[in-house]
C-alpha positions in Angstrom: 22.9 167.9 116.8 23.7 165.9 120.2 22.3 163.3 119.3 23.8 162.9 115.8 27.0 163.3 117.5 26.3 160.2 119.9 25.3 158.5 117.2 28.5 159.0 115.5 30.6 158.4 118.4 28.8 155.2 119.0 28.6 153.8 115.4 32.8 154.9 116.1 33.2 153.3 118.9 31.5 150.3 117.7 33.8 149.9 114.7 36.5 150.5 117.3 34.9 147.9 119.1 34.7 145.2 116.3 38.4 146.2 114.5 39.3 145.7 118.2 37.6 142.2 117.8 38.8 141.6 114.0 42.3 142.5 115.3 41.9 140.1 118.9 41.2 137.4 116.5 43.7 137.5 114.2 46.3 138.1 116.9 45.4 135.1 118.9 44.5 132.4 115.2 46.6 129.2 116.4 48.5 127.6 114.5 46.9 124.5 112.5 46.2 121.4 114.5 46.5 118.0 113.2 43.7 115.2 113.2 44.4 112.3 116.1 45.4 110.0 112.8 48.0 112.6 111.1 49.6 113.4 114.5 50.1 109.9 115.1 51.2 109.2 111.9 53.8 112.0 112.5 55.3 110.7 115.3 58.9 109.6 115.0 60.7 106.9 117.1 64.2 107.6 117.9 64.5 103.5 117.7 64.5 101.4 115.6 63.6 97.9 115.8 64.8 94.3 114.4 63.0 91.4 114.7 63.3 87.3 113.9 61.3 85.7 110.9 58.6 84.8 113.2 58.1 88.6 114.0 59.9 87.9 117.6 61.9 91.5 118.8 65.5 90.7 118.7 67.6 93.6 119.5 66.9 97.7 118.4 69.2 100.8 117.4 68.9 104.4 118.6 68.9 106.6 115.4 67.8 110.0 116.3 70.4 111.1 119.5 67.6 114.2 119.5 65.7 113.3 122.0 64.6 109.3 123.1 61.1 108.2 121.9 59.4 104.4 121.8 56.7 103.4 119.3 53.4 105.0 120.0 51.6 103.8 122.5 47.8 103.1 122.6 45.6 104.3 125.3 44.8 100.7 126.0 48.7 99.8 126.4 49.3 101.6 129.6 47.9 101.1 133.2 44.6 101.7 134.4 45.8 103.9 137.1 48.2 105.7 135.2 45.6 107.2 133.3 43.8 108.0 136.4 46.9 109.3 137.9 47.6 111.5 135.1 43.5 113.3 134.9 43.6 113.5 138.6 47.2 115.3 138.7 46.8 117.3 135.6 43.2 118.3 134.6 40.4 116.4 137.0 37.6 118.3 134.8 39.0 117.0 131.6 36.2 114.8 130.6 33.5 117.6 131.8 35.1 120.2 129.5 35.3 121.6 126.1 38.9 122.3 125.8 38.8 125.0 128.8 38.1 124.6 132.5 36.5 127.8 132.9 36.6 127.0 136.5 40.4 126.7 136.9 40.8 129.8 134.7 38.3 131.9 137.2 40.4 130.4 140.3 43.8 131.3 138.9 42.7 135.0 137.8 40.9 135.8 141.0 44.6 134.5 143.3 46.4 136.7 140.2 44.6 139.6 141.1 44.5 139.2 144.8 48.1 139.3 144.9 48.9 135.2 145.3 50.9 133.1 142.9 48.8 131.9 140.7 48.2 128.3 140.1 48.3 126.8 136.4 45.1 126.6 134.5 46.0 124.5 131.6 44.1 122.0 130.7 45.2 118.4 129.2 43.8 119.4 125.9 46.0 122.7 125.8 49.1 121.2 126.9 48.1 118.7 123.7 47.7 122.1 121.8 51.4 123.5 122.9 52.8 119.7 122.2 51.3 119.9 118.8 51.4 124.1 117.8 54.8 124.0 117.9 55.4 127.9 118.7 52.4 127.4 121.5 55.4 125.3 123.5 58.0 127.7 122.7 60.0 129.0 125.6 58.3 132.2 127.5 54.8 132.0 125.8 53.0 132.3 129.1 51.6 135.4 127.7 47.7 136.5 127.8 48.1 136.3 123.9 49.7 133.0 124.0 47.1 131.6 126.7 44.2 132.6 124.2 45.9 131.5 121.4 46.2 127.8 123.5 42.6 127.7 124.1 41.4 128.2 120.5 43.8 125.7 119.7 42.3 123.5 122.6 39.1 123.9 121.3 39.7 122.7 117.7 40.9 119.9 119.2 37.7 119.1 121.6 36.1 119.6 118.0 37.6 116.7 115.9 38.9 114.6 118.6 37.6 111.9 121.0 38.9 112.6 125.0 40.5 108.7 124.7 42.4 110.0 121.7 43.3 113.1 123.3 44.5 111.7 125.9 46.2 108.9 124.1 48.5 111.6 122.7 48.7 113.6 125.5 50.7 110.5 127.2 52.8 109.5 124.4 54.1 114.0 123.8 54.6 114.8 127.1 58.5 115.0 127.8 59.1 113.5 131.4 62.4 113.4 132.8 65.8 114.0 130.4 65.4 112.7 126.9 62.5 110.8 127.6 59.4 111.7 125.4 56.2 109.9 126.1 55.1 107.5 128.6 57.1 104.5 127.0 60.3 105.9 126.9 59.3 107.2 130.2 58.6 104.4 131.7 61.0 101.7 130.4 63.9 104.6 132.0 62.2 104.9 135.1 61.5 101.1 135.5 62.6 99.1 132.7 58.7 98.2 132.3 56.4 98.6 129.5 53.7 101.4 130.7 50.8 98.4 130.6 53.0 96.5 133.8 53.3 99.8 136.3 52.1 99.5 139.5 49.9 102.5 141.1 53.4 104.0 143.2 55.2 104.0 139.9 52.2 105.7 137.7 52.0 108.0 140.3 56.4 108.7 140.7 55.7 109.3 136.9 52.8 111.8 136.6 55.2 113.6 139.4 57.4 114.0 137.0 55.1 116.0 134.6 55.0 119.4 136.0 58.8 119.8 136.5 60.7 117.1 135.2 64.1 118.4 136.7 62.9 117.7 140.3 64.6 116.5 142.9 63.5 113.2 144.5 61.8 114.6 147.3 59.8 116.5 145.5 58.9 114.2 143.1 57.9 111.6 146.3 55.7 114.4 147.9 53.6 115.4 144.4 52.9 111.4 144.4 51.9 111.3 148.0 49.4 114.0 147.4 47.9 112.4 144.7 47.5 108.9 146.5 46.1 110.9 149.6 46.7 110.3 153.5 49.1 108.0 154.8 52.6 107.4 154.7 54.8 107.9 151.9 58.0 106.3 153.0 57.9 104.1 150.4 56.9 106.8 147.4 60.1 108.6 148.7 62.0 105.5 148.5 60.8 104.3 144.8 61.6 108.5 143.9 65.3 107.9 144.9 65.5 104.8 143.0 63.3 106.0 139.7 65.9 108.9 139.5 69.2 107.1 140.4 72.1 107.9 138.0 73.3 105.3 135.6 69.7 103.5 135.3 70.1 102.5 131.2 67.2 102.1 128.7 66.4 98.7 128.9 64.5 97.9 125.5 65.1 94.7 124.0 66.4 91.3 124.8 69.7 92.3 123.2 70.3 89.6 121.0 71.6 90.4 117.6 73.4 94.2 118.6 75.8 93.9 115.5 73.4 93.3 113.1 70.9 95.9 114.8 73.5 98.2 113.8 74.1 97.0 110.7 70.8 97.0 109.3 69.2 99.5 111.4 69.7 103.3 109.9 66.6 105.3 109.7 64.5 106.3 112.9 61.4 104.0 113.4 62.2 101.1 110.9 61.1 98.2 112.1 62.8 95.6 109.9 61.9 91.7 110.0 65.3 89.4 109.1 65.4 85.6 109.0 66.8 85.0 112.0 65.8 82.5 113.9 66.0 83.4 117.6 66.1 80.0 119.3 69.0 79.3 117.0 70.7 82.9 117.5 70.3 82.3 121.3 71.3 79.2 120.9 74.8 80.5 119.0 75.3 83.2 121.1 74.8 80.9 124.5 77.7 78.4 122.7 80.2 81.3 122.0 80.1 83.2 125.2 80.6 79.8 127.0 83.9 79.0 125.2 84.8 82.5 125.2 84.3 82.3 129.2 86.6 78.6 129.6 89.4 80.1 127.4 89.9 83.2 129.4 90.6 86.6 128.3 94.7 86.1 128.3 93.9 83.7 125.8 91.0 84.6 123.3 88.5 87.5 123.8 86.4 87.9 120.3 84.2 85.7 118.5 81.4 85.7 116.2 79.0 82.8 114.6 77.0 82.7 111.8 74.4 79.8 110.9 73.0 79.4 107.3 70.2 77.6 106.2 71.5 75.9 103.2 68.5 75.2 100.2 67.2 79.2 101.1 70.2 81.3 102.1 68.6 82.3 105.1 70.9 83.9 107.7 69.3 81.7 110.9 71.8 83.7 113.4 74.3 85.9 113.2 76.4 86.6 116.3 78.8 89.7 115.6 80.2 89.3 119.3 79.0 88.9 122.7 80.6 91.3 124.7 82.2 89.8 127.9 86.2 90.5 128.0 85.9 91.9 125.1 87.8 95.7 124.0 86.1 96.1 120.7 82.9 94.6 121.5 81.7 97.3 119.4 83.4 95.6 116.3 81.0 93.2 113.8 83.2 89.5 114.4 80.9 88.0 111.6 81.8 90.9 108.5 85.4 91.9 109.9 87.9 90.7 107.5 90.2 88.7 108.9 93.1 86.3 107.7 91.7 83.0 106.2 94.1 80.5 107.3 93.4 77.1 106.0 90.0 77.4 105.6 90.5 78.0 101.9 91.9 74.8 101.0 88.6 73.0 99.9 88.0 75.0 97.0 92.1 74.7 95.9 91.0 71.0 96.0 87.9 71.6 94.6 89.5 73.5 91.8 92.2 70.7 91.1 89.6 67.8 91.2 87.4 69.5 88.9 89.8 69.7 86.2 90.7 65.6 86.6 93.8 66.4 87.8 94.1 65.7 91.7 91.5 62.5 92.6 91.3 62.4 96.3 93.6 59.4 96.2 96.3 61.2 94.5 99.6 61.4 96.1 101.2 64.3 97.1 104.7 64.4 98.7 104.8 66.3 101.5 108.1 67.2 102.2 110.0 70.7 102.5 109.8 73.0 99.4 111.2 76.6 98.7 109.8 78.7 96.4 111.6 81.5 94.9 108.8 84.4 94.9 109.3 87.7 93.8 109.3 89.1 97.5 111.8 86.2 98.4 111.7 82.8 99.1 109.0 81.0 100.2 109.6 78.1 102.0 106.1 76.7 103.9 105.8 75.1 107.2 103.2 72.2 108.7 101.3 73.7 111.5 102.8 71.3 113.7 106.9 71.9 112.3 106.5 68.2 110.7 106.4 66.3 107.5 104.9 63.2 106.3 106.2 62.1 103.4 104.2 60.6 100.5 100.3 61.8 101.1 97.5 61.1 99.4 95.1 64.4 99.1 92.3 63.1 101.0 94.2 63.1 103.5 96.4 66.5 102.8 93.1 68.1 103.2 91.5 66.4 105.8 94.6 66.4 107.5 94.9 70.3 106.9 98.8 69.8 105.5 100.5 72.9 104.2 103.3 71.8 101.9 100.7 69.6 99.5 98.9 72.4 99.3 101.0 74.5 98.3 101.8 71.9 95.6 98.4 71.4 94.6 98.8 75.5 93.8 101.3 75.4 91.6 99.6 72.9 89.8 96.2 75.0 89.6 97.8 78.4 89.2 97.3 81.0 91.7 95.7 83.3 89.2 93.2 80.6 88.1 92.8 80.0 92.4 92.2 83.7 93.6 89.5 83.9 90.3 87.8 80.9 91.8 87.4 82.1 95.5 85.6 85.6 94.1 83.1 83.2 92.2 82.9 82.2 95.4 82.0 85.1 97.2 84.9 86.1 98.3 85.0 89.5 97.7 88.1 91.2 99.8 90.2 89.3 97.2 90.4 92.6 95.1 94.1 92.2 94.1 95.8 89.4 91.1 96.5 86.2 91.5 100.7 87.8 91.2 99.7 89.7 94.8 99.2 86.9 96.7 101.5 84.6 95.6 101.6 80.7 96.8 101.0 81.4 100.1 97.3 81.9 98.7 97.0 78.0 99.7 97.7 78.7 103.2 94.6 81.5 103.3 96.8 84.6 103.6 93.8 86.6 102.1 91.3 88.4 103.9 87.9 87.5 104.6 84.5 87.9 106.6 82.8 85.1 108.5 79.6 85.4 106.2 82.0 85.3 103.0 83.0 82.0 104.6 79.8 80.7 105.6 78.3 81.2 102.2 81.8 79.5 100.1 81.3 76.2 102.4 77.3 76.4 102.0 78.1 76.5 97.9 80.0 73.3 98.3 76.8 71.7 100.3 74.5 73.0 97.1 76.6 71.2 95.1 78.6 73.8 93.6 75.7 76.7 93.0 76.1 80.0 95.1 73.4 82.3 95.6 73.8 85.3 97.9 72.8 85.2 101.5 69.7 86.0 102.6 69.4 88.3 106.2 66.1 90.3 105.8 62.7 89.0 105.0 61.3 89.6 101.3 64.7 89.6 100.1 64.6 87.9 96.9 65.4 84.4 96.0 68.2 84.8 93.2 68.8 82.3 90.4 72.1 79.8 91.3 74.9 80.1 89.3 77.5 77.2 88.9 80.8 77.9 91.0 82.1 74.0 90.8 80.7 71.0 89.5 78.8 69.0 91.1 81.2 66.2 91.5 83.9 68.5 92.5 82.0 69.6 95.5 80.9 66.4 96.6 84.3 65.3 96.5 85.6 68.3 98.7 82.7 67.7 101.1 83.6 64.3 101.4 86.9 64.8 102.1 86.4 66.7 105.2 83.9 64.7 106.5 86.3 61.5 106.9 87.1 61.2 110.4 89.8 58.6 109.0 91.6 60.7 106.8 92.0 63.4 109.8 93.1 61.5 112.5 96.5 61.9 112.0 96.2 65.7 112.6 93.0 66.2 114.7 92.9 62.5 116.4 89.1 60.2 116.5 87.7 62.4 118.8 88.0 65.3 118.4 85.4 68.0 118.7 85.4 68.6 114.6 83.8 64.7 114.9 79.7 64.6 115.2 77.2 61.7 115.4 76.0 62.3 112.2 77.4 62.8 108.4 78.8 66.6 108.4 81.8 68.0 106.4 84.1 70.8 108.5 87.6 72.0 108.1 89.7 74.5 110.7 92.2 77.4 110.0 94.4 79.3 112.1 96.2 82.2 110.4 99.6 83.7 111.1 100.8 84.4 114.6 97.9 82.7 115.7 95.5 85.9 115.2 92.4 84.2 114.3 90.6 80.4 114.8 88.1 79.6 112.4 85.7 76.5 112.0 83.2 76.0 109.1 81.4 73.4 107.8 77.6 71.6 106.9 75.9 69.3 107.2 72.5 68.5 104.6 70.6 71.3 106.1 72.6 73.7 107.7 76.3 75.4 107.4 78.2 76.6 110.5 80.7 78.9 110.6 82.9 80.0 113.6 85.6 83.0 114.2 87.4 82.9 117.7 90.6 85.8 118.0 91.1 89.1 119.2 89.8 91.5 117.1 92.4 94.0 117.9 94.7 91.9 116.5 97.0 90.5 119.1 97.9 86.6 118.9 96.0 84.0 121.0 97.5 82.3 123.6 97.2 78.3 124.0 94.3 77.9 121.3 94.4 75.7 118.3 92.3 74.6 115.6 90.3 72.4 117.7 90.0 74.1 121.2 89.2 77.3 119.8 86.2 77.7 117.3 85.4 74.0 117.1 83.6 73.6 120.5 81.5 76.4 119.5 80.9 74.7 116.1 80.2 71.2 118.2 78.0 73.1 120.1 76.0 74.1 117.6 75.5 71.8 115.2 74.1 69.2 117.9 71.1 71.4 118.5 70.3 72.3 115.0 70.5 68.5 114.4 68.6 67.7 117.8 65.5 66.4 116.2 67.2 64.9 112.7 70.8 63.9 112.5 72.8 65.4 109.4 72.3 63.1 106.3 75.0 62.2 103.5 74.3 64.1 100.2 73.8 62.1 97.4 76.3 61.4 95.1 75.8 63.0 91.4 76.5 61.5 88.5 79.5 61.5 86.7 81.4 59.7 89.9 82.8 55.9 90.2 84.0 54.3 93.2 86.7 51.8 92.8 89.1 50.0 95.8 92.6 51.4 95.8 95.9 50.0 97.3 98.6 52.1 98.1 102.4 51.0 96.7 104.3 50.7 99.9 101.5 50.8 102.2 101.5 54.9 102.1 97.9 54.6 103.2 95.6 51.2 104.2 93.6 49.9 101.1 90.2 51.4 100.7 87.1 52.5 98.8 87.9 55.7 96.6 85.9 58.0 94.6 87.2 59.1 91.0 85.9 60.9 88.1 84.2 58.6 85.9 86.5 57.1 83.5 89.5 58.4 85.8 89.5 55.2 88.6 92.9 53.5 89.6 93.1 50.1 91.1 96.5 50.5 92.7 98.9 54.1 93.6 102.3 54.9 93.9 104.8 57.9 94.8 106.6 58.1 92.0 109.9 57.1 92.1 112.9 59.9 93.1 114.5 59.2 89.5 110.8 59.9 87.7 110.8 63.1 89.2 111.3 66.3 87.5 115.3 67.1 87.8 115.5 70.3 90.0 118.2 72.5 91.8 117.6 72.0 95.3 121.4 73.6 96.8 122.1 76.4 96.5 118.5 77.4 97.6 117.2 80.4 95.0 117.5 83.8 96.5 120.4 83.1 99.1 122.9 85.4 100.5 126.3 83.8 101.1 129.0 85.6 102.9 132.8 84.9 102.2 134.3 84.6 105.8 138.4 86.3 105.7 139.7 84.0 108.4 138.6 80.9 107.0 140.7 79.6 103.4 139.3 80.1 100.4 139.2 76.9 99.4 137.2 75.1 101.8 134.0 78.0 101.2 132.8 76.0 98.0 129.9 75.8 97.7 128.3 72.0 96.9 125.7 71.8 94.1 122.6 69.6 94.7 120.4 68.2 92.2 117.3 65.7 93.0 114.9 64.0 90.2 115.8 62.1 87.5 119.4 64.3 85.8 121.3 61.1 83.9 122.7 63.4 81.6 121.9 66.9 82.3 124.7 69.2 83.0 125.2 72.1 85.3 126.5 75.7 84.0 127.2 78.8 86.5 126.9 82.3 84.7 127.1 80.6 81.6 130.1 78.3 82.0 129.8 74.7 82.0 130.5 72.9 85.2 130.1 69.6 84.3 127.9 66.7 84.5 124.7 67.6 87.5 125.4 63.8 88.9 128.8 65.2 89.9 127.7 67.6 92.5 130.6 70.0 92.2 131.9 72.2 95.0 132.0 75.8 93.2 133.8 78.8 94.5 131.8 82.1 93.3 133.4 85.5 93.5 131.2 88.8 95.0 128.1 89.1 93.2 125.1 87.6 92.0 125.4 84.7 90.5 122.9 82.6 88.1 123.0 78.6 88.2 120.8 76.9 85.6 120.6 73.3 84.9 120.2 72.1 81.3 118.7 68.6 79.9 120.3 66.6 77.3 118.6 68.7 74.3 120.7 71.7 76.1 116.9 73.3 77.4 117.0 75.0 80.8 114.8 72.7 83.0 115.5 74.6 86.3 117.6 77.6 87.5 118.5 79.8 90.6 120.1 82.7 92.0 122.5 83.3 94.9 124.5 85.8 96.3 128.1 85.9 97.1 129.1 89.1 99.3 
């Protein structure tokens, strides 16, 4: 009977024994650890990176504002003796072991039970095991349960892993001090150095770091000492202080394209490849933060370049800004939209040439105009207050002349204009034609610096847009026609004659290069923005000098502004091969042309074929469409009490050809227009039309009497 009973108790305890087992096992399965190629594959950057068409880093974007991780980086990528450094400080068994150091675990047991405080047994591999379990690294698993759990973990590990590998990841999961995860966000914070250049002071400041990252220097300087050995440590103390000083930044990348980083940049770990060139960005960004530097900041403190190869659309560089006096150096320069200026009158030109109706010989009067608008009246204004008289249109638009522009407008039609300039790419133009009014011609729309760059590079491809091209494997879309052919050439060779500006800009001016290249300036209203854009057979340049916020420039015009920068750049893209003439199409005759009263010297002309004229003339003040020019339409004229009625007339002005067109005032006849009358108006408005000889309204305008 005793003996049954013992053996009952002991097959009992037994099962006790193994459910005690079975229950110890299932309470301390780990969680499910990766292989060394998924975990790496898992890892997440909080950057990402942007590099040049030769695969050259040019700037990078934090993403993930988590935590702040690098690319992975191999075993083979850090220093020799921070690998040494890092077994010797953390785990000096790890390549005898198994997962566990059976050693170390006896140690710190036998100090626990004696009382002491126990030192940490944790091996490299189990640290790996917490980095990787997720709930093994949670806060307060210190546990026996949590320590067994660990080794099992460590042990799967040891099973499918190589020690290299483990170690590998071991360097790149640790957190070190702050933010910084892994040795290369480590190290580039501690020393702005890559973890392959660290010296054997700064591997060991940085395995200091490991067990508690929040040390203070001293601390940090005495962990390295031990691990170097006897001597002095003055120096590990000093390189402690300076590896934690506040305000040390991540230093990353060479910083070179920051706008278009963060324009392009938008998911952790992309690592995009754009067709910048970087000799030419650094190139563009050296030129603009040199003028930016000789204007001063009380005079201009934004600017932005973009450079366009023209046969591929490839964005060479693209300079949002470079920082300096800048106060929204945050702000994208090259796609903020900004206030054209006169950089839209090639393609009004363009337009007008296209149709046959404006040759660049034509002439255009430039003298004062008012407009009456439905805002008001519009009377433009010559950037420099003047007026030249009878113009031909090379020289309006090389010359950069408001008032034949404007002209030129009313002959296109804005409507027909503002349709053109979207064709063109110009795609902030989203109101009609009615919105913008004349004072379209002058570039009173908003644009971006690319939305420029790619208009002028259209008119160097002969009319034919294709979009812009910033990223590699973007692709190649088929051209569609924008002008003609001969329209374009025309424009371009407009503003590449250094003749037919020198009026305006002078010979030498910075808009003039030793080789063929077509360029035309703006400036917008109140002086806000400076732009410069043009090409050359090869390559378009476009420049945007102002102050982003908006305020007016001080002392900068079209050619001390943006046009250095331009200069600048288009003598090194052009270093090895000067800028080339395109070739004219077909469909385009040359003949000489003399100007009637020596308006402009006799020269070589270009004309639509069939179109050409031997000689030109202004035409003649009595050939002239008969207008109204006093009263001016949409004045305000106040009757003054003190002064007699009869000497407030009014005088009535007509110009053009009137022989026999008459005058009427709110539908009475005032006599014949040659006659000038003095009229005296009562309160009101008041409508004053002149009629032809057939009775037909020709012109009309409205005033005020108050």
């Amino acid at each position: 009977m005793p003996s049954r009973l013992a053996r009952h108790l002991l097959v009992a305890f037994a099962l006790l024994g193994l459910g005690g087992l079975a229950w110890l096992w299932i309470a301390t399965r780990p969680p499910a650890v990766p292989g060394f190629a998924a975990a790496r594959a898992a890892w997440r950057p909080s950057e990402a990176w942007l590099y040049d068409r030769d695969g050259r880093l040019l700037d990078s974007e934090r993403v993930d504002f988590s935590v702040r991780r690098l690319g992975w980086t191999p075993l083979a990528a850090t220093a020799p003796t921070l690998r040494k450094a890092v077994v010797l400080a953390e785990d000096h068994r790890f390549y005898a072991h198994d997962g566990v150091d059976w050693l170390a675990t006896a140690s710190a047991l036998r100090t626990r039970v004696a009382g002491g405080r126990s030192r940490g047994a944790s091996t490299i591999t189990m640290q790996l095991a917490g980095f990787l379990g997720g709930d093994l690294a949670r806060p307060g698993a210190r546990g026996w349960r949590d320590k067994l759990r660990q080794m099992r973990a460590a042990w799967a590990i040891e099973a499918g892993w190589t020690k290299p590998q483990i170690l590998e990841a071991y360097l790149n999961l640790a957190g070190f001090r702050g933010e910084a995860q892994g040795v290369a966000a480590a190290a580039q914070t501690a020393f702005a150095k890559p973890p392959a250049a660290l010296s054997r002071n700064e591997a060991l400041l940085l395995v200091a770091l490991l067990p508690d990252p929040r040390a203070d220097a001293a601390t940090v300087a005495r962990r390295a000492c031990r691990l170097r050995g006897a001597g002095a440590c003055d120096d590990l103390v000093a390189g402690a202080e300076g590896m934690l000083a506040s305000g040390r930044r991540l230093a990353l990348d060479p910083g070179l394209a920051s706008h278009l980083a963060g324009r392009l940049l938008r998911r952790p770990g992309m690592r995009v490849r754009t067709m910048i060139d970087r000799t030419v960005q650094q190139a563009a960004t050296t030129a603009l933060r040199r003028q930016l530097l000789g204007l001063g900041a009380t005079r201009a403190r934004d600017g932005a370049v973009v450079v366009v190869e023209n046969a591929t659309g490839a964005v060479l560089a693209y300079v949002g800004g470079v920082g300096g006096a800048a106060t929204a150096a945050a702000v994208d320069g090259a796609n903020a939209y900004r206030q054209a200026g006169s950089t839209l009158k090639p393609f009004l030109y363009g337009l007008a040439m296209e149709h046959g109706w404006l040759p660049p010989a034509s002439i255009l009067d430039d003298a004062p105009v008012q407009l009456d608008t439905a805002s008001g009246l519009y009377v433009p204004q010559n950037y420099d207050r003047t007026f030249r008289g009878a113009v031909s249109a090379r020289s309006a638009l090389a010359g950069s002349l408001n008032v034949p522009a404007v002209r030129t407008l009313i002959l296109t039609g804005v409507e027909p204009f503002r349709d053109r300039l979207w064709d063109a790419g110009y795609r902030g133009l989203t109101e009609d034609g009615a919105y913008y009014g004349f004072s379209l011609a002058l570039g009173s729309a908003e644009v971006t610096l690319l939305e420029q760059a790619n208009a002028y590079r259209t008119l160097a491809n002969g009319g034919r847009f294709t979009p812009l091209r910033l990223t590699a494997g973007a692709p190649v879309q088929p051209a569609r026609p924008v002008f003609t052919p001969q329209a374009a050439w025309l424009a371009a060779d407009m503003m590449a004659d250094p003749g037919a500006r020198a009026a305006t800009f002078g010979l030498e001016s910075a808009l003039r290069l030793p080789f063929w290249a077509a360029v035309k300036t703006g400036t917008s209203k109140a002086m806000r923005d400076n732009w410069c854009i043009g090409f050359t057979d090869r390559f378009t340049v476009a420049v945007w000098v102002g102050n982003l916020e908006g305020d007016s420039m001080r002392a900068v015009s079209g050619t001390s502004g943006a046009a250095p920068v331009w200069r600048e750049v288009m003598l090194a893209l052009h270093r090895h091969r000067p800028g080339l003439p395109p070739p004219r199409p077909p469909g385009i005759e040359a003949r000489r042309v003399a100007f009637a009263g020596e308006i402009e010297p006799t020269r070589r002309e270009w004309f639509l074929a069939g179109t050409g004229q031997a000689a030109l003339a202004a035409a003649p003040p009595g050939a002239r469409r008969p207008r109204i020019t006093a009263p001016v339409s949409g004045s305000v004229y106040a009757l003054d009490p003190d002064i007699p009625l009869p000497r407030q007339r009014l005088r009535i002005a007509v110009a053009g050809g009137a022989a026999g067109h008459r005058l009427l005032l709110d539908g009475r006849d005032l006599g014949a227009a040659s006659a000038s009358p003095l009229i005296l108006a009562g309160p009101g408005p008041h409508w004053l039309v002149l009629t032809d000889t057939g009775g037909r309204a020709v012109d009309r305008v409205l005033f005020t009497m108050r």
